[in-house]
C-alpha positions in Angstrom: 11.1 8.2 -43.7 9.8 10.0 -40.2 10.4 7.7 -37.7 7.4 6.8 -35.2 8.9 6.8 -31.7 7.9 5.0 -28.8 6.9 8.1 -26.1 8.0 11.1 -27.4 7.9 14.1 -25.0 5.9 17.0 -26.3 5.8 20.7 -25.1 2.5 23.1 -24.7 5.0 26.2 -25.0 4.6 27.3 -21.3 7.2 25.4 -20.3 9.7 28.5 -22.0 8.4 31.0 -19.7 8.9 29.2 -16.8 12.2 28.2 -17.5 12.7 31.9 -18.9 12.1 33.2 -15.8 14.3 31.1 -13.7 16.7 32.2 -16.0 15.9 36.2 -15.3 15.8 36.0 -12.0 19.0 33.6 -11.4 16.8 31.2 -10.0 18.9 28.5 -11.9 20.2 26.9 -8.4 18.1 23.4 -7.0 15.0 25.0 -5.3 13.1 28.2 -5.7 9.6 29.7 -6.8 9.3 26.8 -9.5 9.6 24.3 -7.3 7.3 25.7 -4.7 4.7 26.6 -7.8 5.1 22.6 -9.7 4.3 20.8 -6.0 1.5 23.2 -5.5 0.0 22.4 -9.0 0.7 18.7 -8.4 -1.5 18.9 -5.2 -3.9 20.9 -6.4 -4.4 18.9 -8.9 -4.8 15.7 -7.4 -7.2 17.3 -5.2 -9.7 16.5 -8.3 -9.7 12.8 -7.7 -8.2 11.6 -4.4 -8.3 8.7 -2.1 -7.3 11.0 1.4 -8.5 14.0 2.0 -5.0 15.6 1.8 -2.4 14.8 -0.5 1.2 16.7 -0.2 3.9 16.1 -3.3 7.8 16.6 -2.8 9.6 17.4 -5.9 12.3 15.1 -6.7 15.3 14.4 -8.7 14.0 10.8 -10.6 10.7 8.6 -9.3 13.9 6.3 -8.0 13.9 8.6 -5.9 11.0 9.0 -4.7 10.8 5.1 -4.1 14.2 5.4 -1.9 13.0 8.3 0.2 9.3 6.7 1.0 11.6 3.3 2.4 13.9 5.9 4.1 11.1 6.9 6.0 9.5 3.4 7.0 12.9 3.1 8.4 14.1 0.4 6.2 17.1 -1.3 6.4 19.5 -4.1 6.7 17.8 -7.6 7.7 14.4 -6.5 6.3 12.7 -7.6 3.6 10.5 -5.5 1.6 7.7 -7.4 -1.1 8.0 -6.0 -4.4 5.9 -6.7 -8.1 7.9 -8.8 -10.1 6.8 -8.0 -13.4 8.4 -4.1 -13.7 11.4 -1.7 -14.4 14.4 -2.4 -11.9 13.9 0.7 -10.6 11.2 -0.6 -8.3 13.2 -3.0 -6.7 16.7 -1.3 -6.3 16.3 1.2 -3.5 15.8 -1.9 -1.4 19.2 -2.3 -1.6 20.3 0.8 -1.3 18.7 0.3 2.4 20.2 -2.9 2.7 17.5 -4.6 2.7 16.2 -8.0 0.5 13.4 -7.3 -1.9 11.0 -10.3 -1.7 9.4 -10.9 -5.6 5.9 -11.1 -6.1 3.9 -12.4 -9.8 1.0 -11.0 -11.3 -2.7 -12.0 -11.8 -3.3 -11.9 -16.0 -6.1 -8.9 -15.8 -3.8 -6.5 -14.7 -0.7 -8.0 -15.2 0.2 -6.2 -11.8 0.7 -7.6 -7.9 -1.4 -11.1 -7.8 -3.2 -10.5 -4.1 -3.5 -14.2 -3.3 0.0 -14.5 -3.7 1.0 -11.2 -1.9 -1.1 -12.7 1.4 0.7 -16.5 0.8 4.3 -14.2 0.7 3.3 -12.3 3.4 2.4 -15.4 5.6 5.5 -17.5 4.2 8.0 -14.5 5.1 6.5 -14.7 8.7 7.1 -18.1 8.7 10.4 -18.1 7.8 12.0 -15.2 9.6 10.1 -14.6 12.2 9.2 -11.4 10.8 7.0 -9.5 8.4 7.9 -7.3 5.3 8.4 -3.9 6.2 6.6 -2.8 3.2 5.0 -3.6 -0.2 5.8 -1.8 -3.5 3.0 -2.4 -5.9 3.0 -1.4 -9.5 0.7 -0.2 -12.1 2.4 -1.2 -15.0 1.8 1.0 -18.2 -0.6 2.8 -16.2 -2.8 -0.6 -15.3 -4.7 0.0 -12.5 -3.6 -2.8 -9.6 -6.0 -5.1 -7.7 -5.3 -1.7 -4.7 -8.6 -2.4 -3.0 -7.3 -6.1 -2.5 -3.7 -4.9 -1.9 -4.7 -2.8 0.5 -7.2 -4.7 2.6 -3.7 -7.5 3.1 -2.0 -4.8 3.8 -4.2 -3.4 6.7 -4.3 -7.0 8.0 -1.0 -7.2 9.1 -0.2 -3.7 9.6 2.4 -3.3 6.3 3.1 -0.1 4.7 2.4 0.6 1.1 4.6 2.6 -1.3 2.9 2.4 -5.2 4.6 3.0 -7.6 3.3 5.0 -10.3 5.6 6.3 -12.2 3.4 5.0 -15.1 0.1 5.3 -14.2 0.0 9.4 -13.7 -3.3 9.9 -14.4 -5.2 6.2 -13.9 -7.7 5.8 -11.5 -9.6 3.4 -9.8 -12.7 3.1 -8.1 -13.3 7.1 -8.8 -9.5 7.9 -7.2 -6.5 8.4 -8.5 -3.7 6.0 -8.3 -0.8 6.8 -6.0 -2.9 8.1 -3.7 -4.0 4.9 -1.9 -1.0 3.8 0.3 1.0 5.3 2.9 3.3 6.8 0.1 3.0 7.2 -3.9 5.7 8.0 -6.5 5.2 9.8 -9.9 8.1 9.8 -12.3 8.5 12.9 -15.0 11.3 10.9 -17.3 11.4 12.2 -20.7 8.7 9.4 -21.8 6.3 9.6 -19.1 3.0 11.4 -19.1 4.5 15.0 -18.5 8.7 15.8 -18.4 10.7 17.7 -16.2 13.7 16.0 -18.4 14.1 14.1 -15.4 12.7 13.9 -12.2 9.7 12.7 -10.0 7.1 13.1 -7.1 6.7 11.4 -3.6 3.5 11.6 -2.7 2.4 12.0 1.1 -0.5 12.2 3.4 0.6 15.2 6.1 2.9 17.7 6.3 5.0 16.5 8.7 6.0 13.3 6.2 6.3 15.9 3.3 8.6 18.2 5.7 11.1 15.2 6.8 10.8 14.0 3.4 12.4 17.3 2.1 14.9 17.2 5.1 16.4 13.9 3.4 16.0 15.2 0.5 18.2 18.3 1.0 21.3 16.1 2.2 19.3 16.6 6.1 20.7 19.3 6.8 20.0 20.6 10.5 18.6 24.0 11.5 21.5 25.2 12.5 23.5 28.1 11.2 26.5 26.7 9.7 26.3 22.8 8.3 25.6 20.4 10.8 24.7 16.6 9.7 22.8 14.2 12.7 21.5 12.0 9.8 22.1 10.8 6.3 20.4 12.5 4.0 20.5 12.9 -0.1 20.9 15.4 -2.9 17.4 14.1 -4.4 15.6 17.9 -5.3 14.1 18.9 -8.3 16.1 21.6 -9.9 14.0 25.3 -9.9 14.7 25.0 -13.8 13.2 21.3 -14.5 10.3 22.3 -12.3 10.1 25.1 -14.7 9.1 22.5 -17.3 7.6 20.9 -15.1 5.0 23.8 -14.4 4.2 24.1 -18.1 3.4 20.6 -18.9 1.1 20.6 -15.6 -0.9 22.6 -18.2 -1.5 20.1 -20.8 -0.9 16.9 -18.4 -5.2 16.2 -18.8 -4.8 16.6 -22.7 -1.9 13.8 -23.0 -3.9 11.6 -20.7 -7.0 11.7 -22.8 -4.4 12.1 -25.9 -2.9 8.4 -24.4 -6.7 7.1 -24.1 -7.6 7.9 -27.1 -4.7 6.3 -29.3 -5.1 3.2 -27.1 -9.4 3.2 -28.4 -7.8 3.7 -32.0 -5.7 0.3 -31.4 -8.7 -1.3 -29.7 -10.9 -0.7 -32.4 -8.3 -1.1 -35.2 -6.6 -4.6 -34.2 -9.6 -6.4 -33.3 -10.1 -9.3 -35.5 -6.7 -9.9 -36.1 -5.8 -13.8 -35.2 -3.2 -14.3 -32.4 -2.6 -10.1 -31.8 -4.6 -9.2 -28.4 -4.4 -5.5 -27.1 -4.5 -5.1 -23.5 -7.8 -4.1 -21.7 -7.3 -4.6 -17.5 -10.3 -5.9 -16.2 -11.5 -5.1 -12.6 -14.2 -5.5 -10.6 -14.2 -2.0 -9.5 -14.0 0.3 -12.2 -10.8 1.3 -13.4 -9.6 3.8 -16.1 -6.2 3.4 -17.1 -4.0 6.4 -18.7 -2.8 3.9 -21.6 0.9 5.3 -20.6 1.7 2.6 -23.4 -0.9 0.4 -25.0 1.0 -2.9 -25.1 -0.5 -6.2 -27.1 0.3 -10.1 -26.8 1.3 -12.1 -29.8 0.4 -15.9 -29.6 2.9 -17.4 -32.5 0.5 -20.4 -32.6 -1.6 -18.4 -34.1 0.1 -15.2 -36.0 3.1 -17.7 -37.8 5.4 -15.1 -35.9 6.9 -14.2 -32.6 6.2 -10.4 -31.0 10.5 -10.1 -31.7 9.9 -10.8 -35.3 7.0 -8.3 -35.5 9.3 -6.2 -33.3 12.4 -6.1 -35.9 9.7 -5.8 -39.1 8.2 -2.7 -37.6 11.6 -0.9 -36.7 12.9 -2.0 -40.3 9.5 -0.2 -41.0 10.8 2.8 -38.8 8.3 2.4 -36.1 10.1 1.9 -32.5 8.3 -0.7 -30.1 9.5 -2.3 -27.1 9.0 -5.4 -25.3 7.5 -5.8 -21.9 9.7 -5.8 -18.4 11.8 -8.7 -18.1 10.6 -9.4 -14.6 12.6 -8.7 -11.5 13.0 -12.9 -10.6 14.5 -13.4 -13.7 17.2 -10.8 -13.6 20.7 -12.2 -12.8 21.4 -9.7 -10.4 18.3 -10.9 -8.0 18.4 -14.5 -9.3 19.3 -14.7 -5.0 16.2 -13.1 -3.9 13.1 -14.6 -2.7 10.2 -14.9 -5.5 6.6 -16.3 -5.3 5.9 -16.8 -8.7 3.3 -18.3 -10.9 4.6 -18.4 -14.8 2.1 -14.8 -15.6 4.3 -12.1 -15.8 7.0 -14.8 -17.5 4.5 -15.8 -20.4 3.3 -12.2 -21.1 7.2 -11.2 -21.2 7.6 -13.9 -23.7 5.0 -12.7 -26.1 4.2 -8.5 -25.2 5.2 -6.2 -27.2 4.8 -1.8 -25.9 3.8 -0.3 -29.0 4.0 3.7 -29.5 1.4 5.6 -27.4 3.0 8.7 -26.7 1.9 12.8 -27.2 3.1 12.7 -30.1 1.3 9.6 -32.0 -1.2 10.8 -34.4 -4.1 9.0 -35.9 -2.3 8.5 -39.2 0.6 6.9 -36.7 -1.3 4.6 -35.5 -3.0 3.7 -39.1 -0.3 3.0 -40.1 1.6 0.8 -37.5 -1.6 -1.2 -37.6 -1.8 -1.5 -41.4 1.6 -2.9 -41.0 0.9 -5.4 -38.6 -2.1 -6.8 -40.5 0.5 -7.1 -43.7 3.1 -8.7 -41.7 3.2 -12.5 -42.7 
């Protein structure tokens, strides 16, 4: 039986003769023409749909990263506190402490399942309040490629002057309001893990708005090495560059990245269309007053048990007995032992949707017939 996987990466072909000829010309060290080439492509690409005029992308190791780096250079650091989404991968809210710093936990508004607004302003405010000081940044996230309330996110932010970093290491490809997401704040992050929209194996983006921040940004990155001719250090920097042969990857999929997007859209319709009808199973569909067009990273439903006779982890275990790989949603961040000390502004959302989502398999490599058949087994599951 052929397995249905989750997000399986898939290859256009081009990415052998990129990584080919970093192999030819002993380009095989971190840096060199394929890292150069995958930042330009990165740019020029989201040149297409942008929310600044200019956009400049560092090449990184992982979208982790990325997020580290962009809090490097707000000058994070011990004593400060930094508001982060709740409901989302852990790898949102650790660079905080790798700064020293104390991430501050923020819930989700049900449309999006991303940063509730109202609550970012009454964290902001209560912060203030508390410590005399605000957040020195906020780290939204558009989970599964969800477009955020940014507009909203954004105009708090401006208010009291707080940087934003948004993390989009699943939402390569969504836009909102015409522009594409990561592009909004004062940083963005793209990750190019083996399931994301396109692979470099591993690795990720920071996203910048001048060439200055894109310059001292690679500085770090390279372990901040002065200009000097032998190795001197007057900072602390990181060893955080995409290798010459992951970009070459890298530089390859940036040829099919706008066919998996409207590959990801397309088996999220086919699950739209297909489930509808079906008591207690509810796709997700963000709403937004602006509009908003989401890259489906993963098309992830609810299961109400009231209603279905059957939890999302029995449907879970039925479909992989089946051979069909699911996964359930992010246990949120205010829930996980290790930041069970951490400030949270919660409101129950992204704790009931954890208690009843299921991610179901979206990726490159889903065909039609996949996804026929994961939903013909969800309609026989009793």
């Amino acid at each position: 039986m052929s397995k249905i996987w989750l997000s399986l990466a898939h290859m256009g072909g081009a990415e052998r003769h990129f990584v080919r000829e970093a192999f030819d010309t002993n380009w095989v060290a971190p840096l060199g023409p394929n890292v150069d080439g995958f930042e330009h492509d990165l740019e020029q690409w989201l040149a297409k749909h942008s929310a600044q005029e200019e956009n400049y992308v560092v090449a990184l190791s992982a979208g982790t990263a990325a997020i580290h780096l962009s809090l490097v250079m707000l000058g994070v650091g011990p004593g400060d506190e930094v508001i982060c989404q709740s409901f989302t991968f852990s790898a949102s809210a650790n660079p905080i402490k790798y700064q020293g710093a104390t991430p501050v936990f923020v819930d989700s508004e049900l449309n999006t399942w991303n940063m509730d607004p109202y609550l970012l302003k009454d964290a902001i405010e209560d912060r203030i309040k508390k410590t005399g000081k605000k957040p020195k940044a906020i780290i939204p996230v558009y989970l599964y490629g969800n477009p955020a309330c940014i507009s909203e996110i954004m105009t708090i932010a401006n208010e009291y002057e707080i940087p934003v970093v948004e993390d989009s290491a699943e939402a390569m490809g969504s836009k909102y309001d015409g522009k594409y997401c990561g592009t909004f704040g004062e940083y963005g992050i793209f990750s190019f893990n083996g399931n994301k929209m396109i692979t470099t194996s591993g690795g990720g983006a920071l996203i910048c708005h001048s060439k200055e921040d894109a310059d001292r940004i690679k500085f770090y990155a390279t372990q901040a090495r002065e200009k000097f001719s032998y190795y001197q250090h007057e900072k602390i920097g990181y060893n955080y560059r995409l290798s010459n042969v992951s970009a070459g990857i890298g530089r390859g999929q940036m040829l099919v990245l706008d066919e998996h997007i409207t590959h990801h859209q397309h088996v999220h319709q086919l699950y739209d269309n297909a489930l509808k009808g079906i008591a207690g199973i509810t796709i997700k569909n963000p709403i937004l007053e602006k509009p908003c067009q989401p890259n489906y990273w993963l098309s992830t439903i609810t299961v109400n048990p009231e209603e279905t006779g059957y939890t999302y982890r029995q449907l879970s275990d039925f479909l992989a007995k089946e051979g069909v790989e699911t996964r359930p949603l992010w246990k949120p961040m205010h829930l996980q032992p290790v930041y069970k000390d951490a400030p949270s502004y919660v409101n129950g959302i992204s704790e009931s949707q954890f208690n009843i989502g299921l991610c179901l398999p979206s990726g490159p490599m889903v065909s039609d017939a996949d996804v026929e058949k994961i939903v013909q087994l969800i309609k026989q599951y009793k």
